[in-house]
C-alpha positions in Angstrom: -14.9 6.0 20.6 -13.6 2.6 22.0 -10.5 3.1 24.2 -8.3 1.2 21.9 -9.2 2.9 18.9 -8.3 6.6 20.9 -5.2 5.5 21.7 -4.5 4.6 18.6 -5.5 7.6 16.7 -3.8 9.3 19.4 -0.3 7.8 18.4 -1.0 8.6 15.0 -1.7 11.7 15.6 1.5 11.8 17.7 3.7 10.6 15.2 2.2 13.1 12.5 3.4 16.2 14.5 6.6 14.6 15.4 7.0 14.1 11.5 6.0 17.8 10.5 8.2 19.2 13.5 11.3 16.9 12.4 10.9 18.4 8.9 11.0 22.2 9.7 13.9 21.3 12.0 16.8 23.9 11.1 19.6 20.9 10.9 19.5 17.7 8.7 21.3 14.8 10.8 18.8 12.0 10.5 16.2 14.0 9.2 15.0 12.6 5.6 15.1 8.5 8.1 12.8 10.4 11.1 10.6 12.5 9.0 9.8 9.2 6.8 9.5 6.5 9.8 7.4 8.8 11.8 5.0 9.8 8.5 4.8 6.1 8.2 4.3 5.2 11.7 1.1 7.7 11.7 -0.9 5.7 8.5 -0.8 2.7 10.3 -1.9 3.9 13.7 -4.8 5.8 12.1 -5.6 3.0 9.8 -5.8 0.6 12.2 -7.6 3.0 14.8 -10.3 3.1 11.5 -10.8 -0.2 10.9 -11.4 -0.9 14.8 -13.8 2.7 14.7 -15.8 1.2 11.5 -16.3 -2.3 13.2 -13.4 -4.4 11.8 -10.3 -6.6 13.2 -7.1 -5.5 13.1 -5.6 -8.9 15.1 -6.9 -11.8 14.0 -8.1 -14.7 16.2 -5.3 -15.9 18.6 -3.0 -14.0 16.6 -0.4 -12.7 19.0 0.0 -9.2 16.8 -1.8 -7.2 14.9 -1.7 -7.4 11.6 0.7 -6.0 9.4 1.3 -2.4 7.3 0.4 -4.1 4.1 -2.7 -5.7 5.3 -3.7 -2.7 6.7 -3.6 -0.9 3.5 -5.4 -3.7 1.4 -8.2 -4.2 3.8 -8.8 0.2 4.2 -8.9 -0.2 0.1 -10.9 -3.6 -0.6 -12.9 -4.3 2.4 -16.5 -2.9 2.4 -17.1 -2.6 5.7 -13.8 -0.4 6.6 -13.4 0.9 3.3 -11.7 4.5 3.9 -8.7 4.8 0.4 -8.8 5.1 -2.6 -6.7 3.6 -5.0 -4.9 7.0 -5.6 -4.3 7.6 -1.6 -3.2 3.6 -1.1 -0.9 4.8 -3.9 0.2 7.7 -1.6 1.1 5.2 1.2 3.0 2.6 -0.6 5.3 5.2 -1.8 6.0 6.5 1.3 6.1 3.1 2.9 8.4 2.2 0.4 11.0 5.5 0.7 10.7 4.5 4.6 12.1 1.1 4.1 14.4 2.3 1.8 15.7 5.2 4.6 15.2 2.5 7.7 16.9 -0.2 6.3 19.7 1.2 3.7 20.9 4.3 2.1 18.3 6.7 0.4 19.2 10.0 -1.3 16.2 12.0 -2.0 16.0 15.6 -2.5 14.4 19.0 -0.8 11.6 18.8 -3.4 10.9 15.0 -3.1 10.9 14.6 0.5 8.4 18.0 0.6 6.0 16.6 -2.2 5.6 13.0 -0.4 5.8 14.5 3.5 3.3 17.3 2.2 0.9 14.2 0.7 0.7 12.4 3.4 -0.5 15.7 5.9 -3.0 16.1 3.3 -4.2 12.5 3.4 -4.3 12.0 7.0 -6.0 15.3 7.3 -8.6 13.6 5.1 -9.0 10.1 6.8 -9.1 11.9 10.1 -12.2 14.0 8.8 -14.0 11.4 6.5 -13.8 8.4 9.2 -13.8 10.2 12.4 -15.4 13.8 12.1 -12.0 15.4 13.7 -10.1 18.5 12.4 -6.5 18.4 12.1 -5.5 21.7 12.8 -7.3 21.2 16.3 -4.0 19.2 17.0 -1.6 22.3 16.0 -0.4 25.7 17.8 -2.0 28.2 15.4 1.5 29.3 15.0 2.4 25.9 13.5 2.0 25.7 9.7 2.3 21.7 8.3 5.5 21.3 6.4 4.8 24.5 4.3 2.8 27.1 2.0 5.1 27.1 -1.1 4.3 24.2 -3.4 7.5 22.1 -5.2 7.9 22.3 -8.9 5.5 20.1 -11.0 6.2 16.4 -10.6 7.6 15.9 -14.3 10.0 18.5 -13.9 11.0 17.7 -10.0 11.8 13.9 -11.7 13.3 15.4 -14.9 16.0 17.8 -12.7 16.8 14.7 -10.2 17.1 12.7 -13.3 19.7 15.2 -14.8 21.5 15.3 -11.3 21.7 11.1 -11.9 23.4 11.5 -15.4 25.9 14.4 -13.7 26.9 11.5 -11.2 27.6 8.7 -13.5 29.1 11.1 -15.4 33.4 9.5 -16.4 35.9 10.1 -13.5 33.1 11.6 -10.9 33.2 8.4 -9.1 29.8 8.6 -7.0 27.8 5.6 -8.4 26.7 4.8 -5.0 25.3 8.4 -4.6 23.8 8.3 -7.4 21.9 4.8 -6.3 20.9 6.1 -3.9 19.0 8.8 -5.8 17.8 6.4 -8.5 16.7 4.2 -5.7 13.9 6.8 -4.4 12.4 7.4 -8.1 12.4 3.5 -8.5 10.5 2.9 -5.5 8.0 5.1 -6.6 7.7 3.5 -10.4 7.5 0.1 -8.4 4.7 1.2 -6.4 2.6 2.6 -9.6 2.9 -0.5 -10.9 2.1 -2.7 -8.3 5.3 -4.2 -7.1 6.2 -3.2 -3.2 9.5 -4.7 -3.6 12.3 -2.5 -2.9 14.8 -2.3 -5.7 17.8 -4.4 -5.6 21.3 -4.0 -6.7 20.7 -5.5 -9.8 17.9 -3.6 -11.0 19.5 0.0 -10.0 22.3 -1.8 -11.9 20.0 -2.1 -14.8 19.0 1.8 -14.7 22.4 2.7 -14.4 23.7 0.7 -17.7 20.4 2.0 -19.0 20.8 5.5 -18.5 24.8 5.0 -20.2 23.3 4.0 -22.9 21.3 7.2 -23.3 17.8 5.8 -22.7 15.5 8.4 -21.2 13.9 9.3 -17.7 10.1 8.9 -19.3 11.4 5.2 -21.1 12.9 4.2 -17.6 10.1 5.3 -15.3 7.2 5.2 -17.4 4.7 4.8 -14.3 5.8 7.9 -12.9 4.3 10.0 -16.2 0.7 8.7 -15.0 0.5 10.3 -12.1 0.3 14.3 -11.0 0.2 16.0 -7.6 -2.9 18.6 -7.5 -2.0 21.8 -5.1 -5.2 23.6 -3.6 -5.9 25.9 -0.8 -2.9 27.6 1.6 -1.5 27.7 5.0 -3.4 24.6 7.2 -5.5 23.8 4.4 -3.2 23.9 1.7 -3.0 20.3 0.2 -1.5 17.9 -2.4 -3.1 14.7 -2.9 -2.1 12.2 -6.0 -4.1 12.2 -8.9 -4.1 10.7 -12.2 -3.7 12.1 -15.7 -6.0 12.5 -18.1 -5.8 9.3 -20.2 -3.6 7.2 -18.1 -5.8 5.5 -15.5 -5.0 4.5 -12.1 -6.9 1.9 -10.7 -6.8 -1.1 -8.3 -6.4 -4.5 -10.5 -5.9 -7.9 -9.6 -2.5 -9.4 -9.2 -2.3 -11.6 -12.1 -3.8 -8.8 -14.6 -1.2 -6.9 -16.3 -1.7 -3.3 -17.1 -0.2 0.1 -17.2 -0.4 2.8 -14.7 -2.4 0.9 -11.7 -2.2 0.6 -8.2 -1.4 -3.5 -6.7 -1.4 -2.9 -3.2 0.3 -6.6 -3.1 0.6 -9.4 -0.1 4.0 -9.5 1.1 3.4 -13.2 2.4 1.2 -14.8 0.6 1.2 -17.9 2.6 0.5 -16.3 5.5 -2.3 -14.2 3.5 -4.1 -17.6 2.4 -3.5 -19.3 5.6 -6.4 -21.6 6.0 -6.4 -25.4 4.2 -10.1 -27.3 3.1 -10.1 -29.0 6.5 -9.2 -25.9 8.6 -12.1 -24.3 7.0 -14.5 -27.2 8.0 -13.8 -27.8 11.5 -14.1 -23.8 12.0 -17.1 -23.6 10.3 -18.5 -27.2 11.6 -18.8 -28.9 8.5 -18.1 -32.1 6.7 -15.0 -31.4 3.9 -17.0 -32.8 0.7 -20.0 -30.9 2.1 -18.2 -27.2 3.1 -16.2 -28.1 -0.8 -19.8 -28.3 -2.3 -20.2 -24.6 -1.4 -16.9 -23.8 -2.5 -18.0 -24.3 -6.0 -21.5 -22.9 -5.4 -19.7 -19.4 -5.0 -16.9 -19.8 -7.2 -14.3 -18.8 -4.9 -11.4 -21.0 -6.4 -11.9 -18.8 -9.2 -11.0 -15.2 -7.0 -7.8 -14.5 -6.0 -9.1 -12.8 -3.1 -10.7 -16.0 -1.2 -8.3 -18.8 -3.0 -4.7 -19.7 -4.1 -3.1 -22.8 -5.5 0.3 -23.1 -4.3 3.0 -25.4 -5.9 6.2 -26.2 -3.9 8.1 -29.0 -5.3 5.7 -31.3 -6.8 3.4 -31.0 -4.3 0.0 -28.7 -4.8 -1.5 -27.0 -1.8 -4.9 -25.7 -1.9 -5.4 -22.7 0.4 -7.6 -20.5 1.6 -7.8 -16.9 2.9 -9.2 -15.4 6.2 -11.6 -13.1 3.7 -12.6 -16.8 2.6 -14.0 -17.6 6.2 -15.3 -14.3 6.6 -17.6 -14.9 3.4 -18.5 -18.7 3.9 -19.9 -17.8 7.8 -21.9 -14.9 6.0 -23.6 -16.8 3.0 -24.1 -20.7 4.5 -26.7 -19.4 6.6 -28.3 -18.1 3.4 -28.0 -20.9 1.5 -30.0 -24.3 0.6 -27.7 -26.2 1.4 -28.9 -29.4 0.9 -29.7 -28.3 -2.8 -25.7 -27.2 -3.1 -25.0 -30.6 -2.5 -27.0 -32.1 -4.7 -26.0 -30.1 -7.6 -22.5 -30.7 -6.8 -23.0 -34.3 -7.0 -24.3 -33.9 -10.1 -21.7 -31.6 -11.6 -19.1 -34.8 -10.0 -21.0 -37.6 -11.6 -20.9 -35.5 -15.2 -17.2 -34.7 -14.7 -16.6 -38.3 -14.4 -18.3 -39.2 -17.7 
């Protein structure tokens, strides 16, 4: 294992048992913030520690840092090479990446059950990325006196939801006066309806807003957070092997889509910035790759990749268009040019220009 890569997985590691021995703390200041920073702290070391074991990048060329928690995520759940998540686990890490920022940067309320379920999930997926990508046994890392988080499983998700949703209507309730407690409670089950459906936003004031005059109005928890109903936690095994991993239910699928379909019940892991995911213009592309625009354009269209999302975007800012190109776009021209005839691409693009024209 390359030096890099151990100390990364080392501070992973680190920040797991931090994150397990903040949670069976016997006091609560700053608990739910510390359990939830360091949980998230530990995917990205460990994802980035895999990508660099399986042969990827994890900083791109001059890039002064690394690249970010949502890159991370996308490339260990689209890329083949480091592919080590499934949509269901990338699911798992968005929701807790999302209660993180929530904690980190604003108020979260979440309860004893909640904060069990997700801090319990992630043991039970790092546990299994540490196995599948590098052969290592978490419980090799723990006092045998140390169990991780705990053997007694929450209630089932619906009714774990259905009770906090009850607590939210007791809040709101006439003269009780604790809307913004009660915000903050919404503002943990909306993060993880956002994340089922592929928006990594936080929620704003104006959507809990929206729940709030919702939930006056008598709608229900399963109208307002219809994600949530796709998804169950599966509970196996006890002590260090007891796990909960995400799964989906049985007619309600969960699966990785493209941005621009629109579907119920899937996992988006999204871009945050997409100008800085499609970062590369026509003529960046050719002087890289040392090749005349029309010419590097002409294989463009041989491989369609204006028409995927994952190589191409059209931007529009003012009345301007900008054309650009992702790094995963590079990646794929340097690995099929050398395959190509590419003096029979260009001649078939000049044909498909001269019949355009007519």
């Amino acid at each position: 294992m390359r030096r890099e890569t151990k100390v990364l997985l080392d501070n992973g590691i680190n920040s797991l048992l931090l994150s397990i021995e903040h949670f069976n703390r016997p006091w609560d200041k700053g608990r739910i913030v510390t359990v939830l920073m360091l949980l998230n702290h530990s995917f990205e070391m460990i994802l980035k520690a895999a990508i660099l074991h399986k042969g990827g990048r994890i900083r791109e060329k001059r890039a002064k840092e690394t690249m970010g928690f949502d890159h991370c995520v996308r490339k260990c759940l689209t890329d083949a090479q480091v592919k080590c998540l499934t949509p269901e686990e990338a699911l798992a890490i968005q929701i807790i990446n999302g209660l993180r920022d929530a904690a980190a940067h604003y108020i979260l309320e979440i309860s004893e059950d909640e904060l069990y379920l997700h801090t319990q999930t992630g043991v039970t997926l790092f546990r299994d990325i540490l196995k599948s990508v590098f052969g290592l046994n978490l419980a090799e890392y723990f006092p045998e006196r140390v169990l991780p988080i705990s053997t007694k499983p929450p209630v089932d998700l619906s009714l774990m939801i259905d009770s906090q949703f009850k607590q939210i209507k007791r809040l709101l309730a006439p003269k009780r006066r604790k809307r913004l407690k009660a915000k903050a409670r919404i503002r943990s089950i909306a993060i993880m309806e956002n994340s089922i459906t592929g928006d990594t936003r936080q929620p704003s004031e104006g959507d809990l807003n929206r729940i709030i005059r919702r939930i006056a109005k008598g709608e229900s928890c399963s109208t307002l957070f219809p994600g949530i109903t796709s998804l169950n936690f599966v509970t196996e095994g006890s002590g260090l092997t007891f796990s909960i991993r995400i799964s989906k239910r049985e007619g309600m699928p969960v699966k990785l889509v493209r941005e621009d379909e629109t579907e119920a019940g899937i996992v988006a892991v999204k871009r945050v910035n997409e100008l800085s995911y499609y970062s590369l213009g026509l003529r960046d592309l050719a002087v890289k790759l040392r090749m005349t625009m029309p010419r590097l354009l002409a294989v463009v269209y041989h491989l369609n990749m204006q028409d995927d999302q994952e190589y191409f975007k059209e931007f529009r800012i003012g009345g301007a268009r900008f054309k650009r190109y992702s790094r995963e776009a590079l990646h794929l021209l340097k690995e099929q040019i050398p395959k190509l005839d590419l003096k029979k691409v260009w001649e078939n693009y000049q044909k498909n220009l001269k019949r355009r024209r007519k």
